[in-house]
CHARMM internal coordinates of N, CA and C (Angstrom, degrees):
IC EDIT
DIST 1 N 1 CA 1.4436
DIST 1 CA 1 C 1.5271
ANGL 1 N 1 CA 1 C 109.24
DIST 1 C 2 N 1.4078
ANGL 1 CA 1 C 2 N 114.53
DIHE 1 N 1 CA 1 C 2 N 143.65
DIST 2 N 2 CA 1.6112
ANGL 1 C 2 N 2 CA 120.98
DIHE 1 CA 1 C 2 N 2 CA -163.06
DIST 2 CA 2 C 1.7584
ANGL 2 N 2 CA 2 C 96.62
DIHE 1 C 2 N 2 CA 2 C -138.65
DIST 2 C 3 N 1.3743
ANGL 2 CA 2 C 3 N 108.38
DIHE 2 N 2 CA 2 C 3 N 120.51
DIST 3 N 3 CA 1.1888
ANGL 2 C 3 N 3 CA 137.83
DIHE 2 CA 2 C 3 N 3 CA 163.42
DIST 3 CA 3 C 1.5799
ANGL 3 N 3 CA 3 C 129.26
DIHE 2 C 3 N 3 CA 3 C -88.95
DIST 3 C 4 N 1.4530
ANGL 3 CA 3 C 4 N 112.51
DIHE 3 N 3 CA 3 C 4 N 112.85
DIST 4 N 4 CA 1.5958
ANGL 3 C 4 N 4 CA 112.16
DIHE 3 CA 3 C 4 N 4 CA 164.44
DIST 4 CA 4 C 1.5806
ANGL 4 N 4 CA 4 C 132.75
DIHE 3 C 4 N 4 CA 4 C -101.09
DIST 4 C 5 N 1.4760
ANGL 4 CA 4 C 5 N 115.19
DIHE 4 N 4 CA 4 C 5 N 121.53
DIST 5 N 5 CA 1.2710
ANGL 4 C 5 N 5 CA 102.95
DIHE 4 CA 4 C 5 N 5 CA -177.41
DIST 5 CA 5 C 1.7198
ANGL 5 N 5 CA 5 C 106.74
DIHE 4 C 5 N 5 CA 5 C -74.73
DIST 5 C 6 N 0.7125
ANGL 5 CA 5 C 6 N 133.12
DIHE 5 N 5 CA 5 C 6 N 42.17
DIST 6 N 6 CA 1.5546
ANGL 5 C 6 N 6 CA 127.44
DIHE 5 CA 5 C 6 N 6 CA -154.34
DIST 6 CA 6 C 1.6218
ANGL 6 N 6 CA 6 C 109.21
DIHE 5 C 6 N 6 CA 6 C -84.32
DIST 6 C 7 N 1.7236
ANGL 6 CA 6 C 7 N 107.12
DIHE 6 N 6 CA 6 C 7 N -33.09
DIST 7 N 7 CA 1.4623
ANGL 6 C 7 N 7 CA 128.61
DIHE 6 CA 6 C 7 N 7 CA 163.41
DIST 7 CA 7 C 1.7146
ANGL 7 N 7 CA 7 C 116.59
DIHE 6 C 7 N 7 CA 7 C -54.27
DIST 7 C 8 N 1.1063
ANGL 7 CA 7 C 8 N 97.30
DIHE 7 N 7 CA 7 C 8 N -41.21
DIST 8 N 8 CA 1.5967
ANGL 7 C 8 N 8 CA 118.49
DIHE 7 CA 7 C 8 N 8 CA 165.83
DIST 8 CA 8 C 1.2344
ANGL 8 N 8 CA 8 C 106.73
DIHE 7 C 8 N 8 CA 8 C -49.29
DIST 8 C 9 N 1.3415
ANGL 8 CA 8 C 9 N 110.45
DIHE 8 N 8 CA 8 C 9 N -71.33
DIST 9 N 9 CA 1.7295
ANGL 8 C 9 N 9 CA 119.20
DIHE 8 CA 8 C 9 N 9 CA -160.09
DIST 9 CA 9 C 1.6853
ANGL 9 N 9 CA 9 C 114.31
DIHE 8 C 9 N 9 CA 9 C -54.72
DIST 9 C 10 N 1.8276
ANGL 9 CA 9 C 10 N 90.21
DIHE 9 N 9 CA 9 C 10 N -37.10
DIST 10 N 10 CA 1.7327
ANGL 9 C 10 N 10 CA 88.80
DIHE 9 CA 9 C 10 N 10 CA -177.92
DIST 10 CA 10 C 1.4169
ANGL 10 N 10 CA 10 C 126.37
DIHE 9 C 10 N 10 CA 10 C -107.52
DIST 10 C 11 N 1.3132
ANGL 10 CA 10 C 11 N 97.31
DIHE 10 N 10 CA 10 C 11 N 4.87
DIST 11 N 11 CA 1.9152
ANGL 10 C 11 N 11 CA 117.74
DIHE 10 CA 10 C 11 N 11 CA 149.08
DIST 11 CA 11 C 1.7556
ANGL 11 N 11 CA 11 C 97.09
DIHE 10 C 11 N 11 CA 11 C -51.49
DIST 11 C 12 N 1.3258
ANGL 11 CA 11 C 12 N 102.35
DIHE 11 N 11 CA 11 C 12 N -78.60
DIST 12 N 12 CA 1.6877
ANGL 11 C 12 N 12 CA 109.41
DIHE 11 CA 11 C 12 N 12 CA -174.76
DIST 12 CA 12 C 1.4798
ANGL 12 N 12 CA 12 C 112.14
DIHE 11 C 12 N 12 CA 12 C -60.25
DIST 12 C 13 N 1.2022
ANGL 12 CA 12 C 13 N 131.14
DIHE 12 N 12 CA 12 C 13 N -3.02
DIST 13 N 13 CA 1.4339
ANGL 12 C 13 N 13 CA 118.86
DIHE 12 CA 12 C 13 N 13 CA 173.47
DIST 13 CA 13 C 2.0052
ANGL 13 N 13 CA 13 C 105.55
DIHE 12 C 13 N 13 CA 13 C -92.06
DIST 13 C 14 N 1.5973
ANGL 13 CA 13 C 14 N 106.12
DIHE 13 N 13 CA 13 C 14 N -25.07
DIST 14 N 14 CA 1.2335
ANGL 13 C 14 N 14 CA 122.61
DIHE 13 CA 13 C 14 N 14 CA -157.52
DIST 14 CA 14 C 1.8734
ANGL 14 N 14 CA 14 C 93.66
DIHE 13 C 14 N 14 CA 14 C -78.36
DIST 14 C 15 N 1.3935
ANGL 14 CA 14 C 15 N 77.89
DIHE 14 N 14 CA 14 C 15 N -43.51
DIST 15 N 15 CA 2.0451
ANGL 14 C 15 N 15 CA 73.61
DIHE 14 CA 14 C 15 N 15 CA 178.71
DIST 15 CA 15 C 1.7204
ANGL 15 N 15 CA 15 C 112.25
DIHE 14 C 15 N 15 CA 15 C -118.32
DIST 15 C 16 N 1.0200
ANGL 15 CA 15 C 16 N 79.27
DIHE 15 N 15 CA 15 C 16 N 32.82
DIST 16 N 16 CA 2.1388
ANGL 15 C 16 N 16 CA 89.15
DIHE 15 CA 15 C 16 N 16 CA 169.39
DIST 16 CA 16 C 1.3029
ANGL 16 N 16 CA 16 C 111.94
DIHE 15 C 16 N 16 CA 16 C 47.42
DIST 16 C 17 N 1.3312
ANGL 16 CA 16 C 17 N 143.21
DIHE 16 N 16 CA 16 C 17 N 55.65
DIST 17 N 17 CA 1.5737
ANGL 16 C 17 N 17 CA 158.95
DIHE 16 CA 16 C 17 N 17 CA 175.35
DIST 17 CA 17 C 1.1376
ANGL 17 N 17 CA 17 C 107.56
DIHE 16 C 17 N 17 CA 17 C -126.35
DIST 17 C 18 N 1.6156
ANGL 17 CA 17 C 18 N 113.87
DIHE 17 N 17 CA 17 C 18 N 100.97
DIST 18 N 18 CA 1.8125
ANGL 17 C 18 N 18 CA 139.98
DIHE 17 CA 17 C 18 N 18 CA 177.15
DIST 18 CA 18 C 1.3329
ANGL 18 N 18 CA 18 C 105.23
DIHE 17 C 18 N 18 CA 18 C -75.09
DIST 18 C 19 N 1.0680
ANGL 18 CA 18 C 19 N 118.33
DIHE 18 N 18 CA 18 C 19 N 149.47
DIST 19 N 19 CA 1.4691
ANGL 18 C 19 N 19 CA 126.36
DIHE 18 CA 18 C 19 N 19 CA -177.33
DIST 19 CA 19 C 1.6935
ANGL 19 N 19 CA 19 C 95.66
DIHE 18 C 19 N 19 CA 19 C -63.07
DIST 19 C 20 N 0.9337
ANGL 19 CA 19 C 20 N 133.35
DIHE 19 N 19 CA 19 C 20 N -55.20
DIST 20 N 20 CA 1.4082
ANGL 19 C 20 N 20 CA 133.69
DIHE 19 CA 19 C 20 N 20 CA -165.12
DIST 20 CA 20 C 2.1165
ANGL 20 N 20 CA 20 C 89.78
DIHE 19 C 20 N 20 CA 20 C -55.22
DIST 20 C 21 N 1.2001
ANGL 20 CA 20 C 21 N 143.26
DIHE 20 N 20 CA 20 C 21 N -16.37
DIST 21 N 21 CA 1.0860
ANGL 20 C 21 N 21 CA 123.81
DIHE 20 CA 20 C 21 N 21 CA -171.93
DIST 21 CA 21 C 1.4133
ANGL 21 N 21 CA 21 C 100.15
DIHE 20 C 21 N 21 CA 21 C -133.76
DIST 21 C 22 N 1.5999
ANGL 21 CA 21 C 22 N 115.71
DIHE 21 N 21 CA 21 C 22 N 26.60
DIST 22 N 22 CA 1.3194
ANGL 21 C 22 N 22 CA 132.65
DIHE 21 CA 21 C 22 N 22 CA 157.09
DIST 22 CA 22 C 1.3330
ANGL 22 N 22 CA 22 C 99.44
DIHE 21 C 22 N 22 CA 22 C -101.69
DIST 22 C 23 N 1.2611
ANGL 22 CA 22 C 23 N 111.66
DIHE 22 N 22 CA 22 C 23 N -57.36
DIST 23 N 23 CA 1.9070
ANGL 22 C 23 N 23 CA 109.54
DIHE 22 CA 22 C 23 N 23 CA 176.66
DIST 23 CA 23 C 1.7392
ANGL 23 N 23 CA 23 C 106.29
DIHE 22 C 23 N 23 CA 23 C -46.65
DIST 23 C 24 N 1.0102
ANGL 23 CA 23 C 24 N 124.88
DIHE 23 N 23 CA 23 C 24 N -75.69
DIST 24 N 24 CA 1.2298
ANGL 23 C 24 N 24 CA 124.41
DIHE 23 CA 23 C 24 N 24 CA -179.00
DIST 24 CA 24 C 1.4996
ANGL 24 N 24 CA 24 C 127.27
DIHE 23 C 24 N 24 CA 24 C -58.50
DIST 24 C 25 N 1.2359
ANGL 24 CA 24 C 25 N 130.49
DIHE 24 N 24 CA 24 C 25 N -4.89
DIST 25 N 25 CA 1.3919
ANGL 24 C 25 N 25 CA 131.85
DIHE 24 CA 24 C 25 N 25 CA 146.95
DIST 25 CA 25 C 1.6730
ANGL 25 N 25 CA 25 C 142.33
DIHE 24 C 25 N 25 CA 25 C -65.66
DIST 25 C 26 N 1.9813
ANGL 25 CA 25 C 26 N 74.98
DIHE 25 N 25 CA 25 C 26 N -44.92
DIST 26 N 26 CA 1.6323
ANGL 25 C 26 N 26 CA 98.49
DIHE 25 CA 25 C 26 N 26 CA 173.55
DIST 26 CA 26 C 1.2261
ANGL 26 N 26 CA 26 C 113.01
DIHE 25 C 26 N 26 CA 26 C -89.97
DIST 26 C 27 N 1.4971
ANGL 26 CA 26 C 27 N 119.71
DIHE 26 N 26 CA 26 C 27 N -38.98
DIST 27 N 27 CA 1.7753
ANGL 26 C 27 N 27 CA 129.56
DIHE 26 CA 26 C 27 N 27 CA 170.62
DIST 27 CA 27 C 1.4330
ANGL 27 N 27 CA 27 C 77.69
DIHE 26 C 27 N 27 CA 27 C 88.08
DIST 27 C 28 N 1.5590
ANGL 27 CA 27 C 28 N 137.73
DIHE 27 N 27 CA 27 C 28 N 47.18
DIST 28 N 28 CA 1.2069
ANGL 27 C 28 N 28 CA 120.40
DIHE 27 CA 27 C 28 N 28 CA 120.86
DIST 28 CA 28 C 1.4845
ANGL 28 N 28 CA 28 C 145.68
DIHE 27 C 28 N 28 CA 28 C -49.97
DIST 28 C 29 N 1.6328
ANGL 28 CA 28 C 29 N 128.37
DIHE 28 N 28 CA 28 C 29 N 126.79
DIST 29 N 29 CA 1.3534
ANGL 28 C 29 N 29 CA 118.76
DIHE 28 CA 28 C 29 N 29 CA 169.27
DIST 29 CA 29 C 1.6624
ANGL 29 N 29 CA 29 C 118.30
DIHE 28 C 29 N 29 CA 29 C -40.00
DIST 29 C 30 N 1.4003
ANGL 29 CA 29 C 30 N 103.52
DIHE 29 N 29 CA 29 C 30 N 145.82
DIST 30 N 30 CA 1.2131
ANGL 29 C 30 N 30 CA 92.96
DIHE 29 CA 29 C 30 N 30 CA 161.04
DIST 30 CA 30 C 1.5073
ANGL 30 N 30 CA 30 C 144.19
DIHE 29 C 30 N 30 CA 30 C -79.11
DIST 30 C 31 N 1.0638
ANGL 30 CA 30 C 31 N 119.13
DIHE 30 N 30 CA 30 C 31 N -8.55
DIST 31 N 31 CA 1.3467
ANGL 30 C 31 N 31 CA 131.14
DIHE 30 CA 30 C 31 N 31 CA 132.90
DIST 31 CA 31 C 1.4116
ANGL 31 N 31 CA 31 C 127.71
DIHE 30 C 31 N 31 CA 31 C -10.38
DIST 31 C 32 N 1.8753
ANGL 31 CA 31 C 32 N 112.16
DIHE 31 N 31 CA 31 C 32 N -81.23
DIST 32 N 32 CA 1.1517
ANGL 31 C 32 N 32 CA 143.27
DIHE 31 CA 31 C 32 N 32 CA 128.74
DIST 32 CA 32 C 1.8650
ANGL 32 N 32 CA 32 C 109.47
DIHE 31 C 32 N 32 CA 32 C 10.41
DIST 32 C 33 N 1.2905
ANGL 32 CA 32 C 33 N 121.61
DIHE 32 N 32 CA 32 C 33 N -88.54
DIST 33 N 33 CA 1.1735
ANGL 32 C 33 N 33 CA 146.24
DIHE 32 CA 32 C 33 N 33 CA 161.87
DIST 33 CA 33 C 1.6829
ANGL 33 N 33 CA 33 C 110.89
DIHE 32 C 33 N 33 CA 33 C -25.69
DIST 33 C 34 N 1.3071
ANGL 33 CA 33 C 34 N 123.98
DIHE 33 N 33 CA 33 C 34 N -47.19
DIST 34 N 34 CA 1.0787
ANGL 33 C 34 N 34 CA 135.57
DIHE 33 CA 33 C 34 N 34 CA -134.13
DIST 34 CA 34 C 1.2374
ANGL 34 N 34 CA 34 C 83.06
DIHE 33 C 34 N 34 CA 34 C -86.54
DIST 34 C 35 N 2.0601
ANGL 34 CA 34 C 35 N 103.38
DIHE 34 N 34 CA 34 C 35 N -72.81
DIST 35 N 35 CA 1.5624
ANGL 34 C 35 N 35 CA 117.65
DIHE 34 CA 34 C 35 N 35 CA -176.24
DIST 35 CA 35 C 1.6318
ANGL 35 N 35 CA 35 C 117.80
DIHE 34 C 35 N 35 CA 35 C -31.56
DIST 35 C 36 N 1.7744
ANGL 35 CA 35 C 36 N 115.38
DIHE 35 N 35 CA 35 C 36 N -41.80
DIST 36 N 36 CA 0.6322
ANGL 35 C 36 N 36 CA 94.15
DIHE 35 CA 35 C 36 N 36 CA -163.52
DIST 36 CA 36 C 1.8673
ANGL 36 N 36 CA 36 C 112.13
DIHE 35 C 36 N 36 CA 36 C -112.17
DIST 36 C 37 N 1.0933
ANGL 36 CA 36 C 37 N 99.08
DIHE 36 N 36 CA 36 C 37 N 39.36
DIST 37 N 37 CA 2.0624
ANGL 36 C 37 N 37 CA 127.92
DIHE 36 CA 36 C 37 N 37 CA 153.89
DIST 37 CA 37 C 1.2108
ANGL 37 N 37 CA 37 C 109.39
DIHE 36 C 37 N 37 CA 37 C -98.77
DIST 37 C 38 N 1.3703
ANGL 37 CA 37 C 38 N 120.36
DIHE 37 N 37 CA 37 C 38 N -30.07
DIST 38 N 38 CA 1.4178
ANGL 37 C 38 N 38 CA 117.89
DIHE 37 CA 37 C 38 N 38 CA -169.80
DIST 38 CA 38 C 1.5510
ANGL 38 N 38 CA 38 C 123.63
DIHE 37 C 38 N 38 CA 38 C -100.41
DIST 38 C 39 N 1.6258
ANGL 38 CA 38 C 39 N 109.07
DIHE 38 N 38 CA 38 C 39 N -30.66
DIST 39 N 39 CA 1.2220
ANGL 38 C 39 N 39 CA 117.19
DIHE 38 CA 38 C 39 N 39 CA -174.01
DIST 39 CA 39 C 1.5408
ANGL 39 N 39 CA 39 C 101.00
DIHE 38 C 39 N 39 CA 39 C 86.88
DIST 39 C 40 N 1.0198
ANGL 39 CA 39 C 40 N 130.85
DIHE 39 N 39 CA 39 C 40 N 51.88
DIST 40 N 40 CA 1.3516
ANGL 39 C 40 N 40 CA 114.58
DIHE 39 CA 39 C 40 N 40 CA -158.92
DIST 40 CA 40 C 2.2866
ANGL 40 N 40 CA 40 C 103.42
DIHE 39 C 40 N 40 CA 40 C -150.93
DIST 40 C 41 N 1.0394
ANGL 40 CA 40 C 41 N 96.55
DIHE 40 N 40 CA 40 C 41 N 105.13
DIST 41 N 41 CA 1.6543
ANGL 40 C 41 N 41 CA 96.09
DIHE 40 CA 40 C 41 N 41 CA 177.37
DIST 41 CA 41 C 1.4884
ANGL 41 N 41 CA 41 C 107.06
DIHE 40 C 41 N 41 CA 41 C 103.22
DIST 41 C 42 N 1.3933
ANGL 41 CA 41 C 42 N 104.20
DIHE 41 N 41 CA 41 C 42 N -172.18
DIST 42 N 42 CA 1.5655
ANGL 41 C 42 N 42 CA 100.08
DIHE 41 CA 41 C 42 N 42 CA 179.76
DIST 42 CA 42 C 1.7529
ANGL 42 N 42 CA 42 C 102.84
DIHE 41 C 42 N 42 CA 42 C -104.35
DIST 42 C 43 N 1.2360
ANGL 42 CA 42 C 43 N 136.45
DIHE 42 N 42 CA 42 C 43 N 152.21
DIST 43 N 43 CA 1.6137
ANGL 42 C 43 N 43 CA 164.98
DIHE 42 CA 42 C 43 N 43 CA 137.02
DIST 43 CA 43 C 1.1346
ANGL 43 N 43 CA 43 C 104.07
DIHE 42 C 43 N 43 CA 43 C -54.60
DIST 43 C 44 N 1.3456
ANGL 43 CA 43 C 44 N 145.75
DIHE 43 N 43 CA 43 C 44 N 128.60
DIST 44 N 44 CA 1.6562
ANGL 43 C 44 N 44 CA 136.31
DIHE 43 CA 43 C 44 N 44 CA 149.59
DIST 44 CA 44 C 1.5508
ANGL 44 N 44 CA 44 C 110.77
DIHE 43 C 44 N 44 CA 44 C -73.91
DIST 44 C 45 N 0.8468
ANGL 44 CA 44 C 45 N 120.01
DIHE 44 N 44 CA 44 C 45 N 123.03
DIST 45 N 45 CA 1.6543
ANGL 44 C 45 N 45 CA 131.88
DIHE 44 CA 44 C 45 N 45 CA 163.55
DIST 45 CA 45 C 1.6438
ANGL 45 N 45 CA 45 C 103.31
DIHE 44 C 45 N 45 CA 45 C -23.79
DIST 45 C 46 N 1.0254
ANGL 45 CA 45 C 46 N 109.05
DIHE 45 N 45 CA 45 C 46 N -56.16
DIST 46 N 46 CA 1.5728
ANGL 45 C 46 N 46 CA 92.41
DIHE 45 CA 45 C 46 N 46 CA 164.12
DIST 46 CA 46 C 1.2174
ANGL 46 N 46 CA 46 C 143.75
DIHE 45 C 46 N 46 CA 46 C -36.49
DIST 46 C 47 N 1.6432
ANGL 46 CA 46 C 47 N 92.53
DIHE 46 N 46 CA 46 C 47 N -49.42
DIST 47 N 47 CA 2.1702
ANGL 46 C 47 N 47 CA 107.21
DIHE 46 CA 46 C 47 N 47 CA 164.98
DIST 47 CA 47 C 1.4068
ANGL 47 N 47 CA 47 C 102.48
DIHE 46 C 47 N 47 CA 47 C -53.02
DIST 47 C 48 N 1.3762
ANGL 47 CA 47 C 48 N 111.95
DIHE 47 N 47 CA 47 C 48 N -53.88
DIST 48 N 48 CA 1.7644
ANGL 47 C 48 N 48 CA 125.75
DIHE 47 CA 47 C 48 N 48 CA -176.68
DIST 48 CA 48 C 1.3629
ANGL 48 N 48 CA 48 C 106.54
DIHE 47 C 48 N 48 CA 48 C -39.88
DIST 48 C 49 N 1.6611
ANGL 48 CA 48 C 49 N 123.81
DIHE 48 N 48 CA 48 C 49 N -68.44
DIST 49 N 49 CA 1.6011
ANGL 48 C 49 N 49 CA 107.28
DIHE 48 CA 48 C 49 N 49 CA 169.18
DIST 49 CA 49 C 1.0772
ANGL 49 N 49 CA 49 C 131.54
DIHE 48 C 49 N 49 CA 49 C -58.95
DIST 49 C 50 N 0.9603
ANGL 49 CA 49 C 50 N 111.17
DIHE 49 N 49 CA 49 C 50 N -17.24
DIST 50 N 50 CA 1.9567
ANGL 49 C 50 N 50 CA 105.65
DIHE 49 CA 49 C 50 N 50 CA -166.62
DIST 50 CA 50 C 1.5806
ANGL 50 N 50 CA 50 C 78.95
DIHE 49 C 50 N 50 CA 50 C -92.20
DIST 50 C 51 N 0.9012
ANGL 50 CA 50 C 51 N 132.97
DIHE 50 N 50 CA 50 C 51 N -39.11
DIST 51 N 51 CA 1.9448
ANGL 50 C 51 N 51 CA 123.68
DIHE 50 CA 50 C 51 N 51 CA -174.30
DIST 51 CA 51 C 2.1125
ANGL 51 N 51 CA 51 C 86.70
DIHE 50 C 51 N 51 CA 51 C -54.44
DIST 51 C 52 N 1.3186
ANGL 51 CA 51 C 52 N 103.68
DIHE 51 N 51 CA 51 C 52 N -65.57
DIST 52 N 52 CA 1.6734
ANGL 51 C 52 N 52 CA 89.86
DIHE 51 CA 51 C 52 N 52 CA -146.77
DIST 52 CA 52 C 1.7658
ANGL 52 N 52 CA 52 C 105.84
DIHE 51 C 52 N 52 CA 52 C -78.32
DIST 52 C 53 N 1.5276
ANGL 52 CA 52 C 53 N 110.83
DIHE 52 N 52 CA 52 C 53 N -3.96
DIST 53 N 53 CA 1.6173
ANGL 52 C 53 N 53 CA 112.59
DIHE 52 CA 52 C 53 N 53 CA 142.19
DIST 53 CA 53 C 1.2208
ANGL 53 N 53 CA 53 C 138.24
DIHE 52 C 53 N 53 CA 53 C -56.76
DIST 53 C 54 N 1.0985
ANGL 53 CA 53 C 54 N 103.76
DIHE 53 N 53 CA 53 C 54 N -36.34
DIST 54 N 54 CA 1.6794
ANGL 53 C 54 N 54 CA 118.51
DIHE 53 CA 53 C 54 N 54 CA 176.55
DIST 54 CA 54 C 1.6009
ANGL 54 N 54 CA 54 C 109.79
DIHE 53 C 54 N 54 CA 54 C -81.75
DIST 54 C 55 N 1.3529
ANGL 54 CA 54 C 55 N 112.55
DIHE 54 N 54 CA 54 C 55 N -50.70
DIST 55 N 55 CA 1.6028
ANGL 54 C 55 N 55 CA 98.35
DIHE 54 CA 54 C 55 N 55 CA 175.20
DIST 55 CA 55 C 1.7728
ANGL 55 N 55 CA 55 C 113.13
DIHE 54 C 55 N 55 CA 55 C -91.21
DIST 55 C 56 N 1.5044
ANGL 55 CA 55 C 56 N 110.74
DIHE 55 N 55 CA 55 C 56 N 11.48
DIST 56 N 56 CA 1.5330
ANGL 55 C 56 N 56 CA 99.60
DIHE 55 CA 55 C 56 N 56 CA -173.33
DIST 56 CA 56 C 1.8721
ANGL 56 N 56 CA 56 C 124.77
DIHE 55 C 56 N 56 CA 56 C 65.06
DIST 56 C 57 N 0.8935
ANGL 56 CA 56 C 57 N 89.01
DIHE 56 N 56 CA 56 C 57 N 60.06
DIST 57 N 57 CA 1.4153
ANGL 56 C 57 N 57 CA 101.36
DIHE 56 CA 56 C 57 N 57 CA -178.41
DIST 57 CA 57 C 1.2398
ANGL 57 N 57 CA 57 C 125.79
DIHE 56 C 57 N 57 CA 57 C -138.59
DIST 57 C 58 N 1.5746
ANGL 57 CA 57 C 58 N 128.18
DIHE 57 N 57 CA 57 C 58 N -170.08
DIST 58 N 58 CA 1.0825
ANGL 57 C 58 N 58 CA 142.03
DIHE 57 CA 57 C 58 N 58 CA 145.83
DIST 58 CA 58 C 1.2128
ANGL 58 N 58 CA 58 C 135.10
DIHE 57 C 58 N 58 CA 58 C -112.67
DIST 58 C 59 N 1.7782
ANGL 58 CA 58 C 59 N 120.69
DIHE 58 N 58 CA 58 C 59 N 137.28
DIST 59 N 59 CA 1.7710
ANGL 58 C 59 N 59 CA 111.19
DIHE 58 CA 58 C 59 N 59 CA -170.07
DIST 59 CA 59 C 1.0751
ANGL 59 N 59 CA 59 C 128.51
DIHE 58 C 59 N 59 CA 59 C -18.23
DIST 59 C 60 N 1.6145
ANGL 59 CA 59 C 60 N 125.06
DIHE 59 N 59 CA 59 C 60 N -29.11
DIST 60 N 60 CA 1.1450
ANGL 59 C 60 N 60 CA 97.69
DIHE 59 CA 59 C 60 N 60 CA -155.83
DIST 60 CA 60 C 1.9344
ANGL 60 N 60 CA 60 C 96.87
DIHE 59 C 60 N 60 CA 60 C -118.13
DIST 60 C 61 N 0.9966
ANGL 60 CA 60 C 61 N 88.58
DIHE 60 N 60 CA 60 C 61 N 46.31
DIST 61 N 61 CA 1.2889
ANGL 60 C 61 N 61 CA 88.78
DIHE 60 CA 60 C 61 N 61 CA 176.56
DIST 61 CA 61 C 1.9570
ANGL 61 N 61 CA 61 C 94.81
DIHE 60 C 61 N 61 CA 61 C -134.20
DIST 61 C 62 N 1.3569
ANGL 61 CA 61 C 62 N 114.29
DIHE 61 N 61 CA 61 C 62 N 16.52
DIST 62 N 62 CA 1.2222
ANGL 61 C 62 N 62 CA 120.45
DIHE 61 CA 61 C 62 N 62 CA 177.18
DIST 62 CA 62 C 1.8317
ANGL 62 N 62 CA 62 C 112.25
DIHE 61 C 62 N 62 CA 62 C -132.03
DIST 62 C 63 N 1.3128
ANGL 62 CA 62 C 63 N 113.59
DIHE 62 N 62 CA 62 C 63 N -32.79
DIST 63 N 63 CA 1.7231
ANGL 62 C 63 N 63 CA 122.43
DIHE 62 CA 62 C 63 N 63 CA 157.22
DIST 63 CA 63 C 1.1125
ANGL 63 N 63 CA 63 C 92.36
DIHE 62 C 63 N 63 CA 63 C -152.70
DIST 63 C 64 N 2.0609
ANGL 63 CA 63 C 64 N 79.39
DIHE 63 N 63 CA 63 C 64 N 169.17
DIST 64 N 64 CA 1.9723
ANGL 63 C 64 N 64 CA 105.13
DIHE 63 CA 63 C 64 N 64 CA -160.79
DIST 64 CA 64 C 1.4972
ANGL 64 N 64 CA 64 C 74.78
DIHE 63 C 64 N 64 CA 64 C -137.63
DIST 64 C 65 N 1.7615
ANGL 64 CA 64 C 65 N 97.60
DIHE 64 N 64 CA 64 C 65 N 153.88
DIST 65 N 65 CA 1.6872
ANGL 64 C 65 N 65 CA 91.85
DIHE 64 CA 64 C 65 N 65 CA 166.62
DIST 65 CA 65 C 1.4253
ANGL 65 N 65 CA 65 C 101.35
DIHE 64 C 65 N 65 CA 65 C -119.85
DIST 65 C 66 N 1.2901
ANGL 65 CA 65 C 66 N 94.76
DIHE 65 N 65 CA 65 C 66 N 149.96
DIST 66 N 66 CA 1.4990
ANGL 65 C 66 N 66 CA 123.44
DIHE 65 CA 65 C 66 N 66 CA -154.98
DIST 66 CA 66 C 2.0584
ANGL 66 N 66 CA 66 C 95.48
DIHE 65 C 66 N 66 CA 66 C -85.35
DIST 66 C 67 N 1.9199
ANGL 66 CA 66 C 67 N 110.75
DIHE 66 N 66 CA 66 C 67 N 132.79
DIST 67 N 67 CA 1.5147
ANGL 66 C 67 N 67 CA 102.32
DIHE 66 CA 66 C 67 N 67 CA 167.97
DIST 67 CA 67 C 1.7094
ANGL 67 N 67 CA 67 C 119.52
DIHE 66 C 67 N 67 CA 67 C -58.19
END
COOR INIT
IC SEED 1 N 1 CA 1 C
IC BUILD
């Protein structure tokens, strides 16, 4: 199974929040950050809520899963 943050990316383009002031809000690793610019590794569902807490949302306006 293959996951895109891509919903992510244009949440934060829609309300102007750079990963560098996603890292420092959430006190995500940068690591953390990376996966989810890159699409790359696993996210814990945990990052996942505190992401759609912080912008007020719902999952799927933060990842899509990929066919």
């Amino acid at each position: 199974m293959r996951f895109t943050y891509e919903p992510l990316r244009s949440l934060m383009a829609e309300r102007g929040v750079s990963f560098y002031r996603l890292r420092a809000d959430l006190e995500l690793h940068s690591r953390t950050t990376e996966r989810l610019r890159n699409d790359s590794n696993y996210v814990p569902l945990q990052t996942i809520a505190r992401l759609c807490d912080y912008f007020d949302v719902d999952v799927d306006r933060i990842v899509r899963r990929l066919p």
